[in-house]
The first five atom37 places (N, CA, C, CB, O) and aatype in JSON, in Angstrom:
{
  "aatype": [20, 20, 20, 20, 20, 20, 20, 20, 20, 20, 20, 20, 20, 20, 20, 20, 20, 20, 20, 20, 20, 20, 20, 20, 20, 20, 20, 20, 20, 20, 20, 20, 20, 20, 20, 20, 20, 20, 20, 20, 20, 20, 20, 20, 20, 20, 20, 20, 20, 20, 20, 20, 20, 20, 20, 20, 20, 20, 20, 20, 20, 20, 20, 20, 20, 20, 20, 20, 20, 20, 20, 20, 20, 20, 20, 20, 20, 20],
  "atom_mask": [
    [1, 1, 1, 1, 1],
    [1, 1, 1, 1, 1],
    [1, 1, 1, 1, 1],
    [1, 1, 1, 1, 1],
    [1, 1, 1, 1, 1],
    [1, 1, 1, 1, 1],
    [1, 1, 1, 1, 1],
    [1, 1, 1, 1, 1],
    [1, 1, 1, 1, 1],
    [1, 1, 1, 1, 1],
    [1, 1, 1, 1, 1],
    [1, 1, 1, 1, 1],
    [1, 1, 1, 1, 1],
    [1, 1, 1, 1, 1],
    [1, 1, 1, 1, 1],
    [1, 1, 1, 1, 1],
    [1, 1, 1, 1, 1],
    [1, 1, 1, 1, 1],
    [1, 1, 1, 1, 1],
    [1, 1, 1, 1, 1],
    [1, 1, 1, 1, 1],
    [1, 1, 1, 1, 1],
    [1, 1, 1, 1, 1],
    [1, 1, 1, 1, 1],
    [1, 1, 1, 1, 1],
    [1, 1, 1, 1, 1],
    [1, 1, 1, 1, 1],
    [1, 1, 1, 1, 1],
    [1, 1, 1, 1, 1],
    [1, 1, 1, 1, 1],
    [1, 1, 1, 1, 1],
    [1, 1, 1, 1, 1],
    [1, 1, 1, 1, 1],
    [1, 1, 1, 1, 1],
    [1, 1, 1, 1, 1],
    [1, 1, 1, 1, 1],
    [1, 1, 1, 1, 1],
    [1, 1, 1, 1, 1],
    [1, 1, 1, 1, 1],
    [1, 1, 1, 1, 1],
    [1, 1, 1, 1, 1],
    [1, 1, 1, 1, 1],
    [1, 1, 1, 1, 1],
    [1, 1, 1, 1, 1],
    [1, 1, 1, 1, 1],
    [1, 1, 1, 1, 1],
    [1, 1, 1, 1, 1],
    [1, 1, 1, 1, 1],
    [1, 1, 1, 1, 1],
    [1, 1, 1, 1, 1],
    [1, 1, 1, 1, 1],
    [1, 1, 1, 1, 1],
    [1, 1, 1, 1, 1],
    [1, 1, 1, 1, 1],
    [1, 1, 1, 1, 1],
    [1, 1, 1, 1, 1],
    [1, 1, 1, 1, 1],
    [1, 1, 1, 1, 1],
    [1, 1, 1, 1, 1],
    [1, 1, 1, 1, 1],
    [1, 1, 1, 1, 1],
    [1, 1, 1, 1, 1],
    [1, 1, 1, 1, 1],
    [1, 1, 1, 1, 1],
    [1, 1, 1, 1, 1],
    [1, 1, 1, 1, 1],
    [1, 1, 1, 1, 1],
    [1, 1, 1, 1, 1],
    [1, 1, 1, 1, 1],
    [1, 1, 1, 1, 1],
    [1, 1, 1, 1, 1],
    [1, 1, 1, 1, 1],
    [1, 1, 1, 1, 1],
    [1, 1, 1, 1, 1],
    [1, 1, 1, 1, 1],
    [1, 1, 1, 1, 1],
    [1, 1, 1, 1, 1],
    [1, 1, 1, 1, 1]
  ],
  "atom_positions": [
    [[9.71, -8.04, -13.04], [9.47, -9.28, -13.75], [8.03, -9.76, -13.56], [10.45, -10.36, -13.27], [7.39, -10.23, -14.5]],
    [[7.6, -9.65, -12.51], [6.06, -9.7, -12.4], [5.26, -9.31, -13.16], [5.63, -9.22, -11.56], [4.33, -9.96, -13.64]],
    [[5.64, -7.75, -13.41], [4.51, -7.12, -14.61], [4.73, -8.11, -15.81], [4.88, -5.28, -15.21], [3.72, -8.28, -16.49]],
    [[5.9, -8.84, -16.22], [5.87, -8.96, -17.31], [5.12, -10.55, -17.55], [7.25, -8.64, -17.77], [4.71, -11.11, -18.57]],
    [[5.17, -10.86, -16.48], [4.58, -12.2, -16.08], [2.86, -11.93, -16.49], [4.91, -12.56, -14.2], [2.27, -12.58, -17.36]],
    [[2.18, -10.75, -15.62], [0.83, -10.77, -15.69], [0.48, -9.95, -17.19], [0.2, -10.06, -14.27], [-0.67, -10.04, -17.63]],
    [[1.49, -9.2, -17.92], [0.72, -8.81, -18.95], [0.55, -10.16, -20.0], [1.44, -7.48, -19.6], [-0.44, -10.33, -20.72]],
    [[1.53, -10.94, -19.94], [1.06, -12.19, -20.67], [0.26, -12.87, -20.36], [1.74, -12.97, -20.84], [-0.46, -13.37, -21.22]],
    [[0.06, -13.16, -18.99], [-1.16, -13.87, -19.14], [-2.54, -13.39, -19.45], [-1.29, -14.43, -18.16], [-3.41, -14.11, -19.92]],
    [[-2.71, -11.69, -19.04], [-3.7, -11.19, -19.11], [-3.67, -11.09, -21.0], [-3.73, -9.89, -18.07], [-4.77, -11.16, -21.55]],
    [[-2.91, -10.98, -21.54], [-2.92, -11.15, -23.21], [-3.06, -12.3, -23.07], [-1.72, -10.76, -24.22], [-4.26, -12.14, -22.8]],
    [[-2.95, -13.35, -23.0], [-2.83, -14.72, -23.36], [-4.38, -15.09, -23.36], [-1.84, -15.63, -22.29], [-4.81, -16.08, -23.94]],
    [[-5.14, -14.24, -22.69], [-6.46, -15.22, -22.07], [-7.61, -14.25, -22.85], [-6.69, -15.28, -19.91], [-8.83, -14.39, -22.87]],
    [[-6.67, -13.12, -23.56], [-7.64, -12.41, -24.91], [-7.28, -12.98, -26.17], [-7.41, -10.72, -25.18], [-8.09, -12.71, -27.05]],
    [[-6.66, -13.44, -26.4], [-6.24, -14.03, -27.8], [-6.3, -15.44, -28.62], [-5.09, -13.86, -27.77], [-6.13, -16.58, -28.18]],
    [[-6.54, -15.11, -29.71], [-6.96, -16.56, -30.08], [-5.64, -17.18, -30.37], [-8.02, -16.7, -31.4], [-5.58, -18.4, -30.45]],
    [[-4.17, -16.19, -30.6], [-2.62, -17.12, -31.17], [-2.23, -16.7, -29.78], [-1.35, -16.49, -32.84], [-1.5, -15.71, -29.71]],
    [[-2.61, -17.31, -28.62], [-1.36, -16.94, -27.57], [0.29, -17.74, -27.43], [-2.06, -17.2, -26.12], [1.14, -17.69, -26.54]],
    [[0.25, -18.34, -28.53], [1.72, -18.68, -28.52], [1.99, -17.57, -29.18], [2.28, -20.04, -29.15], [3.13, -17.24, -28.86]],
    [[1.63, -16.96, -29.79], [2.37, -15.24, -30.55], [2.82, -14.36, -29.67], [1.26, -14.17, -31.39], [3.75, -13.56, -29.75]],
    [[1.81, -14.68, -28.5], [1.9, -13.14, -27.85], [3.49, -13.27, -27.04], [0.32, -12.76, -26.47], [4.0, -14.18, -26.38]],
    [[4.06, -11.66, -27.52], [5.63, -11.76, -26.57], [5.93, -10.31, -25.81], [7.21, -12.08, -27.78], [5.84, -9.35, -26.57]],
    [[6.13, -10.14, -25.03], [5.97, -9.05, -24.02], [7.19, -9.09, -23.6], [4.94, -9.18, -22.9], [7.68, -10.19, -23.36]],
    [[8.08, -7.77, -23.39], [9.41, -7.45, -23.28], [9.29, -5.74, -22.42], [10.18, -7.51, -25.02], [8.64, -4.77, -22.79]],
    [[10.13, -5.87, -21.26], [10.17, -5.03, -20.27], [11.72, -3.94, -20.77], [10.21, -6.03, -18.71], [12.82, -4.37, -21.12]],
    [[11.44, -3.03, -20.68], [12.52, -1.69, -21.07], [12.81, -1.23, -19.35], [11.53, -0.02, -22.3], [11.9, -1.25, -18.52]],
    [[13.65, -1.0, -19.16], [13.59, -0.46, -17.49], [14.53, 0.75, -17.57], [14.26, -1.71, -16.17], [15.55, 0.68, -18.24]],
    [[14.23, 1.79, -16.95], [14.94, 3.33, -16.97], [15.34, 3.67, -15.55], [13.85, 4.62, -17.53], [15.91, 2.97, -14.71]],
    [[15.04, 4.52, -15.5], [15.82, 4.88, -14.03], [14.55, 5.28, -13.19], [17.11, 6.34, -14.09], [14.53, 5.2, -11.96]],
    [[13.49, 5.72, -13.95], [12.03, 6.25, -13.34], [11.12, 5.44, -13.72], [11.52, 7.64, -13.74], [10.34, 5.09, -12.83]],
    [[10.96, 5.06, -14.68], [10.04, 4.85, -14.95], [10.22, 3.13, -16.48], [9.51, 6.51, -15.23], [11.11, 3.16, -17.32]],
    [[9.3, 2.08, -16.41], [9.82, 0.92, -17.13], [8.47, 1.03, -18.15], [10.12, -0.67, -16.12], [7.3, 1.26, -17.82]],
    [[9.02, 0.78, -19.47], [7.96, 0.47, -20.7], [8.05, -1.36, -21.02], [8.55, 1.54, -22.37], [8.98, -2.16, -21.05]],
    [[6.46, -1.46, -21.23], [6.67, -2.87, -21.54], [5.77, -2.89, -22.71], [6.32, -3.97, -20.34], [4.64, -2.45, -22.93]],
    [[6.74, -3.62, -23.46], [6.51, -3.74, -25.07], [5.53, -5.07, -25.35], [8.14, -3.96, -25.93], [6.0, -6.19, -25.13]],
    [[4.33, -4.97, -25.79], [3.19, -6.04, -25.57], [3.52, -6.17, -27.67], [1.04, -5.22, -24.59], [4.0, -5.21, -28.28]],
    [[3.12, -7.57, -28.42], [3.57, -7.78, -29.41], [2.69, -9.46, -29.66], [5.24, -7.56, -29.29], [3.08, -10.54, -29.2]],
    [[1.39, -9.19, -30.56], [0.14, -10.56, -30.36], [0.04, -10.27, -31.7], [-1.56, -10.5, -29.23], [0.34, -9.16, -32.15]],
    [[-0.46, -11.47, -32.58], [-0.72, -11.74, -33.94], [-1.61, -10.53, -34.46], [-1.44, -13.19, -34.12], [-2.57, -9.9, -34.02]],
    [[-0.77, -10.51, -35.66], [-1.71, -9.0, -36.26], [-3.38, -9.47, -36.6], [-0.87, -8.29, -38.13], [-4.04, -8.6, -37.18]],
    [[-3.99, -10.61, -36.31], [-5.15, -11.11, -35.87], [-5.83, -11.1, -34.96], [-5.18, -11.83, -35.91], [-7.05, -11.26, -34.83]],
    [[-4.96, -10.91, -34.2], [-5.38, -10.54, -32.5], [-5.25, -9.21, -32.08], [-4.46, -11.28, -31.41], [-5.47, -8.97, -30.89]],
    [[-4.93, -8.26, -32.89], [-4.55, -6.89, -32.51], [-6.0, -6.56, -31.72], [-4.11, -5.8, -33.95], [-6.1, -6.26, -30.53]],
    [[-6.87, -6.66, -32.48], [-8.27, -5.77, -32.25], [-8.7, -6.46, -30.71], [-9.72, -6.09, -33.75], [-9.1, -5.88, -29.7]],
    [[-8.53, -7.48, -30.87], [-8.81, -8.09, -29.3], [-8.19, -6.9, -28.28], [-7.85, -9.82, -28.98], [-8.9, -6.04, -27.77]],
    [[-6.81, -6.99, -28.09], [-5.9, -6.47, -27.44], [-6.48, -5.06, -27.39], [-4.55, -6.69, -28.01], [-6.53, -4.56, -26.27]],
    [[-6.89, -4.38, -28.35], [-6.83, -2.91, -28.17], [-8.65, -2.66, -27.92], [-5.99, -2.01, -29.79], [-9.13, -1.55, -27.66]],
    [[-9.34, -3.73, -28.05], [-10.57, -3.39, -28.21], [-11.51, -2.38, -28.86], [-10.74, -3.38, -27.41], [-11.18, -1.34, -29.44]],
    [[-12.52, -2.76, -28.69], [-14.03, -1.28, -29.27], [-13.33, 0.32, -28.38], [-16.56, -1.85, -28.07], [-13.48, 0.71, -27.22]],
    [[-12.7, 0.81, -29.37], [-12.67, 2.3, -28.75], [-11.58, 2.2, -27.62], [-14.27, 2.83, -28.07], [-11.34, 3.09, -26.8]],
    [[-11.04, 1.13, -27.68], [-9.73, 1.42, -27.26], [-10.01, 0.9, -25.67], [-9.23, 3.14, -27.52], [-9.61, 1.64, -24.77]],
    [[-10.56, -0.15, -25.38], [-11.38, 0.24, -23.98], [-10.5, -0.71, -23.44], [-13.21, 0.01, -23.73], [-10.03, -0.42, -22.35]],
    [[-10.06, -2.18, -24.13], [-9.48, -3.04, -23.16], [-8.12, -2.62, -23.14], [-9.64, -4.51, -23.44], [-7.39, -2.94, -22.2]],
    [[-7.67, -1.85, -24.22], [-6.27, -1.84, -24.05], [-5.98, -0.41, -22.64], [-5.5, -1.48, -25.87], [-4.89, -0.34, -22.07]],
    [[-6.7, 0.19, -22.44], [-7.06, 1.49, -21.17], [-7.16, 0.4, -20.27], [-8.69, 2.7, -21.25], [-6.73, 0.72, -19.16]],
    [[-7.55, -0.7, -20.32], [-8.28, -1.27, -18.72], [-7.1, -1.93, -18.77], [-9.98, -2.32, -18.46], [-6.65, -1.98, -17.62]],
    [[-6.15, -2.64, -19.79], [-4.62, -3.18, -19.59], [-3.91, -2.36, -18.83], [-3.79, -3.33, -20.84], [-3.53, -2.71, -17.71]],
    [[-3.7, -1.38, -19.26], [-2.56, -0.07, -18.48], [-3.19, 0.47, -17.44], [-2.11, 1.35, -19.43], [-2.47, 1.12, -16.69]],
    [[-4.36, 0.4, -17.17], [-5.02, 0.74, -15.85], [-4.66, -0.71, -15.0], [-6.87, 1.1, -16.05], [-3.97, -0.47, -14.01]],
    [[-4.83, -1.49, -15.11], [-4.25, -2.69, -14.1], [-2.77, -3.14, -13.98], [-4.89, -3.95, -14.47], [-2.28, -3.61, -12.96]],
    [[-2.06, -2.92, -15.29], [-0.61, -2.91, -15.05], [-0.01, -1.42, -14.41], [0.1, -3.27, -16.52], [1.12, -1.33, -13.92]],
    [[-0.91, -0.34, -14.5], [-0.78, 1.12, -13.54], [-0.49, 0.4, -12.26], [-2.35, 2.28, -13.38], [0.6, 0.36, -11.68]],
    [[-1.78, -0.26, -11.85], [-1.83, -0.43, -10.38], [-0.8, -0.83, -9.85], [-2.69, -1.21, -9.94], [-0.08, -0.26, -9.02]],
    [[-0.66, -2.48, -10.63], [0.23, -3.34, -10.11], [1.54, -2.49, -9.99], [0.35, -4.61, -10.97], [2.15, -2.64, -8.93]],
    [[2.22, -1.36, -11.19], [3.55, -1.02, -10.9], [3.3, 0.04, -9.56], [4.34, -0.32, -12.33], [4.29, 0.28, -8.87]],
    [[2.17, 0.58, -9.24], [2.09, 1.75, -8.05], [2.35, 0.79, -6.68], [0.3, 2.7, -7.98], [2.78, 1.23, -5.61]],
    [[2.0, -0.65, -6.96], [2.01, -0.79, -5.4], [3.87, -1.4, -5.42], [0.44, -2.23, -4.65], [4.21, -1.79, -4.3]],
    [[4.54, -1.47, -6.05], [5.8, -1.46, -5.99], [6.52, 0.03, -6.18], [6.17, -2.43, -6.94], [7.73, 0.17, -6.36]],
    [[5.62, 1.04, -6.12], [6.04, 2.02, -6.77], [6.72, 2.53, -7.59], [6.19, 2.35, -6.44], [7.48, 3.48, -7.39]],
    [[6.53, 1.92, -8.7], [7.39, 2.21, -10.32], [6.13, 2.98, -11.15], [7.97, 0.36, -11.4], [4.95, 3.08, -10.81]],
    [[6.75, 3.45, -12.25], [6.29, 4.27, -13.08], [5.87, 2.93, -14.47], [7.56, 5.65, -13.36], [6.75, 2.4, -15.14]],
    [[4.87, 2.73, -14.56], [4.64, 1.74, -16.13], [3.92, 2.52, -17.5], [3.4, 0.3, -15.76], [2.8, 3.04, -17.51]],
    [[4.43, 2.48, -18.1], [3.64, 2.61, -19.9], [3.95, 1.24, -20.76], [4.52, 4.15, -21.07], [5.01, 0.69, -21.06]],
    [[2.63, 0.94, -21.01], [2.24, -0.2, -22.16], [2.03, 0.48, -23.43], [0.84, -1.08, -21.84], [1.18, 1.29, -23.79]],
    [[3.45, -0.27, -24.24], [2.99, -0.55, -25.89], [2.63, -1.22, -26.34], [3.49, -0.57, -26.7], [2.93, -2.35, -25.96]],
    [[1.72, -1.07, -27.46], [1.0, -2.06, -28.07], [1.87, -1.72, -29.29], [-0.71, -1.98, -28.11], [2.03, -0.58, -29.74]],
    [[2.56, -3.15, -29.9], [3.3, -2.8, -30.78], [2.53, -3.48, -31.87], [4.7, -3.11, -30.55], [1.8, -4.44, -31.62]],
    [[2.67, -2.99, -33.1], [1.63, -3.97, -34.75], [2.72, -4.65, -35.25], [0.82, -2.81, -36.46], [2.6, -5.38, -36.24]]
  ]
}
């Protein structure tokens, strides 16, 4: 529940509709996907130039799930 806590805020504080943004956690037996979902206005924020902020998203939600040791993948859903 944490991850799902910090990917919103960390979306929330890129976006110009953060009442849009809605983030929803999938959980498996290995490994949990969390479904990220921000105004199709805000997409480009989210995914950035070349893809760079949305790499530095899943690189910090990486971390955070390693030090609980879970497995994370972020979608960026349109």
């Amino acid at each position: 529940m944490e991850l799902v806590k910090l990917t919103e805020a960390l979306a929330r504080a890129l976006v110009d509709y953060p009442e849009q943004v809605k983030v929803n956690e999938i959980t498996g037996e290995q490994a949990s996907l969390i479904e990220l979902s921000v105004a199709k206005e805000d997409l480009g924020k989210i995914i950035g130039r070349e893809g760079r902020i949305a790499h530095a998203l899943r690189l910090i939600l990486s971390c955070a799930a390693a030090k609980e040791h879970r497995h994370l993948t972020l979608a960026i859903l349109e």
